[in-house]
C-alpha positions in Angstrom: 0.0 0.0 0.0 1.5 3.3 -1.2 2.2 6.1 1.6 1.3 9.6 1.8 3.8 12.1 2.8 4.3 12.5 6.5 2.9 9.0 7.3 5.0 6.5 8.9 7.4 4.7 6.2 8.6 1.5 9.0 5.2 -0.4 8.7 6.7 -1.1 5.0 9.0 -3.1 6.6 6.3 -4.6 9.0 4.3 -5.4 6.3 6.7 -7.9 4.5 5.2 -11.3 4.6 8.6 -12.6 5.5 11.6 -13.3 8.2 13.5 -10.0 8.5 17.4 -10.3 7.1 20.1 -8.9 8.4 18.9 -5.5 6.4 15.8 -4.8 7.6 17.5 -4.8 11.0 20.2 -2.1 9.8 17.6 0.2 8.4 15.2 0.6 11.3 16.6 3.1 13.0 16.2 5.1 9.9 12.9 4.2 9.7 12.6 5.5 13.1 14.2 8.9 12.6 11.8 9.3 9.1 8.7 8.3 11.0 9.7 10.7 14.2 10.2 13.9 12.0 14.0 13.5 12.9 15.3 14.0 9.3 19.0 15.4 9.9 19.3 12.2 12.3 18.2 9.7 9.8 20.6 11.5 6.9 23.6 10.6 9.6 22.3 7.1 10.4 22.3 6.8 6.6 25.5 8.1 6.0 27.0 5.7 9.4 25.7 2.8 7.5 27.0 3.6 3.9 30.6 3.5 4.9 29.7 0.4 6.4 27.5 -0.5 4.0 28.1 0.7 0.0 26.0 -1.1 -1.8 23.3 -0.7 0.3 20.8 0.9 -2.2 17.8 1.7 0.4 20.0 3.5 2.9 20.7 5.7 0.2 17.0 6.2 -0.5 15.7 6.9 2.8 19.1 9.4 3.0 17.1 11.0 -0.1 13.9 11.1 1.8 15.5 12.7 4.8 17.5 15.0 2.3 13.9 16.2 0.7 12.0 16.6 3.6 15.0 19.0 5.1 14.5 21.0 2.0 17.5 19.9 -0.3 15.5 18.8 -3.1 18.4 18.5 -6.0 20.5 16.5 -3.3 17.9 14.1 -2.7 16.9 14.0 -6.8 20.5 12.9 -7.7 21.0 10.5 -5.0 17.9 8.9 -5.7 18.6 8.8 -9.3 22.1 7.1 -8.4 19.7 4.0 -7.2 17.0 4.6 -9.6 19.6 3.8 -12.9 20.5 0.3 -11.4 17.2 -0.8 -11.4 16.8 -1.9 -7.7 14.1 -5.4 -7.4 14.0 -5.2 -3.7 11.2 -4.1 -1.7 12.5 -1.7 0.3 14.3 -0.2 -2.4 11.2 -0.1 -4.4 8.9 1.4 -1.4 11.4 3.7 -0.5 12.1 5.7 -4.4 7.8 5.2 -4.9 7.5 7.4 -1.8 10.3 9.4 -2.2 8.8 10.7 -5.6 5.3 10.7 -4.5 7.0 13.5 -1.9 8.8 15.0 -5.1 5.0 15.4 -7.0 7.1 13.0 -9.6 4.3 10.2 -10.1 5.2 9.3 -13.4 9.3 7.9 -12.3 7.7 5.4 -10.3 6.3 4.2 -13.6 9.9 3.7 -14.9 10.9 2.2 -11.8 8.4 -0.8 -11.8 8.8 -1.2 -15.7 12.3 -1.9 -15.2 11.1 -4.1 -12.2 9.0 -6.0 -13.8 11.8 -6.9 -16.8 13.7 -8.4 -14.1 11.1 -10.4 -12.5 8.3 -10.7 -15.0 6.6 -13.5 -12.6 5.9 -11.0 -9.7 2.1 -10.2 -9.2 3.6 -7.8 -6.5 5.4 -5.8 -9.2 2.8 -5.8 -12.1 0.4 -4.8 -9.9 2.5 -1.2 -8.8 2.9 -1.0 -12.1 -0.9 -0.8 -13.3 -1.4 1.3 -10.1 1.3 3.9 -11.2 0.2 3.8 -14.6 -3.5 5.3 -13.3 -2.1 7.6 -10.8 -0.5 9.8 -14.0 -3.6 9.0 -16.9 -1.6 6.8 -19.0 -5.0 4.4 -19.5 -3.4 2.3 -22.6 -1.0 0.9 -20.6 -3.1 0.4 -17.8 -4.7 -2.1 -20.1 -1.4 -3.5 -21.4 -0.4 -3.9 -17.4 -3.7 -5.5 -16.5 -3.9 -7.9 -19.3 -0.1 -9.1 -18.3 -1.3 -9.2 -14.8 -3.7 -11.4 -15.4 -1.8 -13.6 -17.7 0.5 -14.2 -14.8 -2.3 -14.2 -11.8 -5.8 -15.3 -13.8 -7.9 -13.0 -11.3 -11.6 -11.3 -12.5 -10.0 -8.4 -10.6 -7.3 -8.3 -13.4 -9.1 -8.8 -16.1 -11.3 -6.1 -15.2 -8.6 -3.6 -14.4 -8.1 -4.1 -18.2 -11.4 -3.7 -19.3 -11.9 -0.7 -17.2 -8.9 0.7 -18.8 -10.6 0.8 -22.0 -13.3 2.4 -20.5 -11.4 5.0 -19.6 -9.4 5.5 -22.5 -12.9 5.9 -24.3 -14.1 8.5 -21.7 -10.9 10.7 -22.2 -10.7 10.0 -26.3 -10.9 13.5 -28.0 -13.1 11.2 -31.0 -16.2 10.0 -29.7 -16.5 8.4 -33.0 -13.2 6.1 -31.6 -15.0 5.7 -28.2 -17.9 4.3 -30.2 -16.5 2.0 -32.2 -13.2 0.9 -31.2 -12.9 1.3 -27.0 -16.5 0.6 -25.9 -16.9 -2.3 -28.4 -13.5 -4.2 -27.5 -14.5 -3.5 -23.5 -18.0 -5.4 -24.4 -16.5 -8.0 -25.8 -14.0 -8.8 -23.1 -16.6 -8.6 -20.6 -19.1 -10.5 -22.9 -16.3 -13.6 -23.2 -16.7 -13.8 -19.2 -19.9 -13.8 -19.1 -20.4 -16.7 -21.7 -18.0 -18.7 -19.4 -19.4 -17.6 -16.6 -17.0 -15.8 -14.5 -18.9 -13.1 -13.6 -17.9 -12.8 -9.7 -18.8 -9.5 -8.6 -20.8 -6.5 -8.6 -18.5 -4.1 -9.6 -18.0 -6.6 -13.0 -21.6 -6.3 -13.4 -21.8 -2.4 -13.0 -18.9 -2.1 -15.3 -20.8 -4.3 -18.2 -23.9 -1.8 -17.6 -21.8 1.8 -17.8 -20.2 0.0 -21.0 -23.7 -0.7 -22.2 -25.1 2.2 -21.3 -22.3 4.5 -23.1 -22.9 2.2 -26.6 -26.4 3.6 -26.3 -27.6 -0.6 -26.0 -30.4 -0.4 -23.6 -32.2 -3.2 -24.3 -29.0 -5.3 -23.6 -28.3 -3.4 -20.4 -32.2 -4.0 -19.5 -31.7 -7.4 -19.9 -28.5 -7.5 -18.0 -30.3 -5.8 -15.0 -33.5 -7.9 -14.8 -31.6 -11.3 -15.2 -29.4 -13.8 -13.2 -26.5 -10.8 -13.6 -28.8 -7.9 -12.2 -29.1 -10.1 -9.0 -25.5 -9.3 -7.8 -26.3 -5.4 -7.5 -26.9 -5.3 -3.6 -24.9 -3.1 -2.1 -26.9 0.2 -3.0 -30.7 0.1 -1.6 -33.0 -0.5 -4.9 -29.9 -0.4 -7.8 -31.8 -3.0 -10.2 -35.2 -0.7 -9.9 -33.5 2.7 -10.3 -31.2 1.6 -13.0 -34.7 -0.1 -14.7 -36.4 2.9 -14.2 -33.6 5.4 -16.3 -33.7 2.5 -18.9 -37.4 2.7 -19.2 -37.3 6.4 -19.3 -34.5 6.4 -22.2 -36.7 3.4 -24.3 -39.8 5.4 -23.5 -41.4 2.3 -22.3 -43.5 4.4 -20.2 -46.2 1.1 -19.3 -43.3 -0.5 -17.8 -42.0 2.9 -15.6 -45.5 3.3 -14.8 -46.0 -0.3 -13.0 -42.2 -0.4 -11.4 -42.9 3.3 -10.0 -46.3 2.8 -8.2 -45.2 -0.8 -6.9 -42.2 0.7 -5.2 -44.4 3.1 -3.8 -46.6 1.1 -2.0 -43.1 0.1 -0.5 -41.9 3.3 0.3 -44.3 6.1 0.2 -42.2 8.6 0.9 -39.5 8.3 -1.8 -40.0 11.6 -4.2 -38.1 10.3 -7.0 -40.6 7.4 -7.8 -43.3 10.0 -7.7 -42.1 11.9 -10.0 -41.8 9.2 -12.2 -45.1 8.1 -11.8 -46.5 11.5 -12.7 -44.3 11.6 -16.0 -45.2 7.9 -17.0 -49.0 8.6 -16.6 -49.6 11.1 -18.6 -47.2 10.2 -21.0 -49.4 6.5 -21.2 -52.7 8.7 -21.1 -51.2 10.8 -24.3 -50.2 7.7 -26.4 -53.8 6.4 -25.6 -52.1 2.8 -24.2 -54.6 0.6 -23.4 -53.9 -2.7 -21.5 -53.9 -5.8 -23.2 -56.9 -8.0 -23.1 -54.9 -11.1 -21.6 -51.9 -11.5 -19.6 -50.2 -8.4 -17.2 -50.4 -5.1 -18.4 -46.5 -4.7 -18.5 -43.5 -6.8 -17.3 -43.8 -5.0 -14.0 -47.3 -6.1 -13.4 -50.5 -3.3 -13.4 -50.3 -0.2 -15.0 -52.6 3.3 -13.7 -53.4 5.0 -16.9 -56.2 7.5 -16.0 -55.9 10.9 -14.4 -58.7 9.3 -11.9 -56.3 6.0 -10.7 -53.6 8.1 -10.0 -56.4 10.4 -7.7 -57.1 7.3 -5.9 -53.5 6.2 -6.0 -52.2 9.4 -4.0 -55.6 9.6 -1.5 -54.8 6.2 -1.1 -51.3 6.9 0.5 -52.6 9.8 2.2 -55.3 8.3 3.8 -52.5 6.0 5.4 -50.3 8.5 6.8 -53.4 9.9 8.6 -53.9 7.0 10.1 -50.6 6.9 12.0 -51.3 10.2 13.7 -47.6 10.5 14.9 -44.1 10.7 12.3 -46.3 11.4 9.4 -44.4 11.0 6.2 -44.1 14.4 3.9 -44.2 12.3 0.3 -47.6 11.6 0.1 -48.8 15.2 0.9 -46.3 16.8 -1.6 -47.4 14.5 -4.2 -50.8 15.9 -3.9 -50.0 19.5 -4.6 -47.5 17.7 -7.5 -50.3 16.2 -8.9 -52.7 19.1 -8.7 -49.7 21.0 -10.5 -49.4 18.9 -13.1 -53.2 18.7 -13.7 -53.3 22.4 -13.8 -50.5 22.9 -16.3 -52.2 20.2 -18.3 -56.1 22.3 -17.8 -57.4 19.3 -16.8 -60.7 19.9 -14.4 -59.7 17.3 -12.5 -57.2 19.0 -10.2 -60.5 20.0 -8.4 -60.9 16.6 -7.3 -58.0 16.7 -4.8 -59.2 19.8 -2.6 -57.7 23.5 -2.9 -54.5 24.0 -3.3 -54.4 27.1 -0.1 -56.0 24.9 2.1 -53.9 21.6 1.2 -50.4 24.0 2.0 -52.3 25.1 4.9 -52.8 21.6 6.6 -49.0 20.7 5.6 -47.6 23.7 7.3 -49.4 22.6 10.6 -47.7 19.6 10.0 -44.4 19.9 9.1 -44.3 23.7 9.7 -41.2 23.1 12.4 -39.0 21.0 9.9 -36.7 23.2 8.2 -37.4 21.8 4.9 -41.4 22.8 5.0 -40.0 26.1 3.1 -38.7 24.6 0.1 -41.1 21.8 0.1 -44.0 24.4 -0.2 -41.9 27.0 -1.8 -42.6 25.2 -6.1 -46.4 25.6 -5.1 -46.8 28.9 -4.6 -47.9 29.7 -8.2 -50.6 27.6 -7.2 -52.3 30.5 -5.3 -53.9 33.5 -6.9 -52.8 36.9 -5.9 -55.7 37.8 -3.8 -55.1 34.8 -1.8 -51.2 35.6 -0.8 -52.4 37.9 2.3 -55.1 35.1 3.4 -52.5 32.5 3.1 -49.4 34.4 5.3 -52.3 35.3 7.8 -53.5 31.9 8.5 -50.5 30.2 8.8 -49.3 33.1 11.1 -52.1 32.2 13.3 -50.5 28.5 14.0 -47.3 29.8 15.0 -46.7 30.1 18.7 -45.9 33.3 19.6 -45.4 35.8 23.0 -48.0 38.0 23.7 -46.1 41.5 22.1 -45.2 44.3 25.1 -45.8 47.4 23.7 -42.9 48.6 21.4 -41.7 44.9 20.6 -42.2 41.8 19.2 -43.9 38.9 19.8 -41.3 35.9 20.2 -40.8 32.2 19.6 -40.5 30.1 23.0 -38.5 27.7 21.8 -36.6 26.4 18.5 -40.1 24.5 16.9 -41.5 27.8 17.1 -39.0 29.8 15.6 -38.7 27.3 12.8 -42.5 28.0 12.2 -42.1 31.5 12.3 -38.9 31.6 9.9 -41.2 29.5 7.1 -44.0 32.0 7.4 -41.4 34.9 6.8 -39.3 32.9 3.5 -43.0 32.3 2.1 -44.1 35.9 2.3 -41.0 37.1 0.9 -41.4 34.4 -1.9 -44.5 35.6 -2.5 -43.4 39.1 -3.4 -45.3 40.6 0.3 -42.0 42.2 1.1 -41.2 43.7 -2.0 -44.9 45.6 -2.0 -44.3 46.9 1.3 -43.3 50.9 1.2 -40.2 52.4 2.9 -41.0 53.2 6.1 -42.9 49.7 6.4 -39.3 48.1 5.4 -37.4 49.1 7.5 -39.8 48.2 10.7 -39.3 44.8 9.3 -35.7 45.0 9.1 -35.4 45.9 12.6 -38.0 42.9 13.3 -36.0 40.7 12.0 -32.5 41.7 13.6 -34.3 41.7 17.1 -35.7 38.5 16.3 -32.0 36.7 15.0 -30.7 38.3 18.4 -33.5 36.3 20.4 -32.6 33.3 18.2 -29.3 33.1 19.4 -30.6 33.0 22.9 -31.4 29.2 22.0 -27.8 28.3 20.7 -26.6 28.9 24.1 -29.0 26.4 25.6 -26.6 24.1 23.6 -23.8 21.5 24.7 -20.4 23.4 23.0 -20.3 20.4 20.8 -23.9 20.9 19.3 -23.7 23.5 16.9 -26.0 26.4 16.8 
């Protein structure tokens, strides 16, 4: 594992799988000084144990590191060099110039260090693998793939393989051609993965989400649909719902908008509260109500099971989930409440007289804010629906909610203040929603100002509640 600067450099020795030689046991009080800060003390070790010692091609090295991290940079370059042109194989050696030039900003010399490495010992997975590693660190993705392929020829590993396949990826991500990307890179990468898969060697996930982003990038949704629905989608587990979101773009982008539909209200009824599948519930109904789609007479309406394709299901469908959130009375969920005023959006956009069916839009906001008024997120949550207020119902609308927030009785010549942190939450939504509705902007000067000096006394009184706060709570 590589170091950065300033880490410890001894555990490299530590870390060697086996019995110390006579070496190791030299250079640990170097190791010592390095890993201590003590640099000038490690350059004179170094230096003890070179006259002892000449061919010793790490104390040399770590008498470089000591060198650069004292500031002599050109010192430590041309020692370093000195071992660098002999083309050291041993570990220490090895660990000690890859850190040294890490320290330098010089990436791309530890490239020439484990190519001349792995000359020497072409067997060692050890070396091949520093090799591919400093081949990413500086962009050089063609020989990544040269260095992964060799890997695995020596060590046949998926994770080698896949290095390589990656690095063709990559070199079609950075190609200035997108023509190339398209039909030399991405191709080639498909077919390397494709041969694993016919021989079944698919191991792991991140082989399975690498076949999908080279799929995806061809433009071959279909194939990547089939990917994710079959035996190979079944390894994508570590991020809650991957094989229903990454259904659900490929849907979108093969506008098979039945199939969006049905996957988006099924994982609904799991999770009611998850906005992204509403949203693409909304945009797969009306797109199914637009291209007249009828169900068939046989058989499931989609491969995802029922589809709602009237304006009057997805009424039902929302109330539905509403209705159950009511029900709990306590840690009400926001979703089904926003999708509501989503829905009535959308109907309104559309002119559809439907939108009446699910209540008026002042009241609806009205009942939210008593809700969730306290949550800091009420403002933005209720902040897209303003436009569906007229402009004679602005006033009405700040005044009633005003009228839920918990307020002081005002002493003559102040203001009327929040009790505790709920409160002033409540208060603070009421104020962003006036202002978004333009309220503030209409008042005159005079009126301005008063509110100005409203709002400093209340941030003053706000602060008030900070202090209330262990020092480690934030404020």
């Amino acid at each position: 594992r590589m170091r950065t600067p300033g880490t410890p450099i001894s555990p490299i020795m530590a870390a060697r799988g086996h019995v110390q030689d006579p070496n190791d046991r030299r250079l640990r009080p170097i190791y010592d000084y390095l890993d201590n800060g003590n640099n000038k003390m490690a350059i004179q070790q170094a230096d003890k144990l070179l006259k002892k010692h000449k061919d010793l091609h790490c104390a040399k090295v770590l008498k470089a590191i000591g060198l650069q991290r004292t500031g002599k940079q050109d010192e430590a370059f041309s020692l370093a060099q000195e071992v660098a042109v002999l083309e050291p194989t041993d570990d220490n050696s090895l660990q000690a110039l890859t850190i040294l030039y890490r320290e330098m900003h010089r990436p791309e010399l530890v490239t020439k260090l484990y190519e001349a490495a792995v000359k020497k010992v072409p067997s060692s997975e050890e070396y091949h693998s520093h090799l591919f590693m400093a081949y990413a660190r500086v962009g050089e993705y063609k020989k990544m793939q040269q260095a992964g392929m060799a890997l695995y020829k020596i060590v046949p590993k998926n994770p080698y393989y896949f290095w390589s396949v990656m690095s063709l990826v990559m070199q079609a991500i950075s190609a200035d051609d997108e023509k190339l990307s398209k039909t030399m890179f991405l191709p080639l990468a498909e077919r390397m993965v494709e041969k694993m898969v016919k021989e079944e060697k698919i191991e792991a996930e991140a082989e399975v989400q690498l076949y999908f982003m080279i799929l995806e990038r061809l433009g071959k949704y279909m194939e990547a649909l089939e990917v994710v629905r079959g035996q190979l989608g079944e390894k994508l587990t570590s991020e809650l719902q991957s094989r229903e979101n990454k259904c659900m773009a490929l849907y979108k982008k093969l506008d098979r908008w039945p199939e969006c539909n049905a996957l988006s209200r099924k994982l609904l009824l799991k999770n009611p509260d998850d906005w992204q599948f509403y949203l693409s519930y909304f945009d797969s109904l009306f797109h199914v109500i637009d291209e007249s789609w009828s169900p068939p007479e046989e058989g499931e309406h989609s491969v995802e099971g029922e589809v709602e394709a009237t304006v009057a299901q997805a009424i039902r469908f929302v109330e539905d989930r509403i209705c159950m959130e009511d029900g709990k009375g306590t840690r009400q969920l926001r979703g089904p409440y926003l999708a509501r005023l989503e829905l009535i959006q959308r109907l309104r956009h559309r002119s559809s007289p439907e939108e009446h069916q699910l209540g008026d839009p002042l009241e609806l906001m009205f009942q939210y804010f008593v809700k969730f008024g306290d949550k800091p997120c009420c403002i933005s949550d209720l902040k897209i629906y303003l436009d569906l207020l007229t402009p004679d119902q602005h006033v009405q609308f700040i005044n009633r909610l005003m009228e839920t927030v918990p307020l002081s009785t005002a002493v003559e010549g102040s203001v009327a203040l929040p009790a505790d942190t709920k409160a002033l939450q409540r208060h603070l939504c009421v104020v962003q929603l006036a202002r978004s509705l333009g309220l503030h902007h209409s008042m005159d000067t005079p009126h301005r100002l008063g509110l100005i000096d409203e709002l400093k006394a209340r941030y003053r009184h706000g602060l008030e509640f900070g202090k209330l706060r262990l020092p480690s709570g934030g404020n």
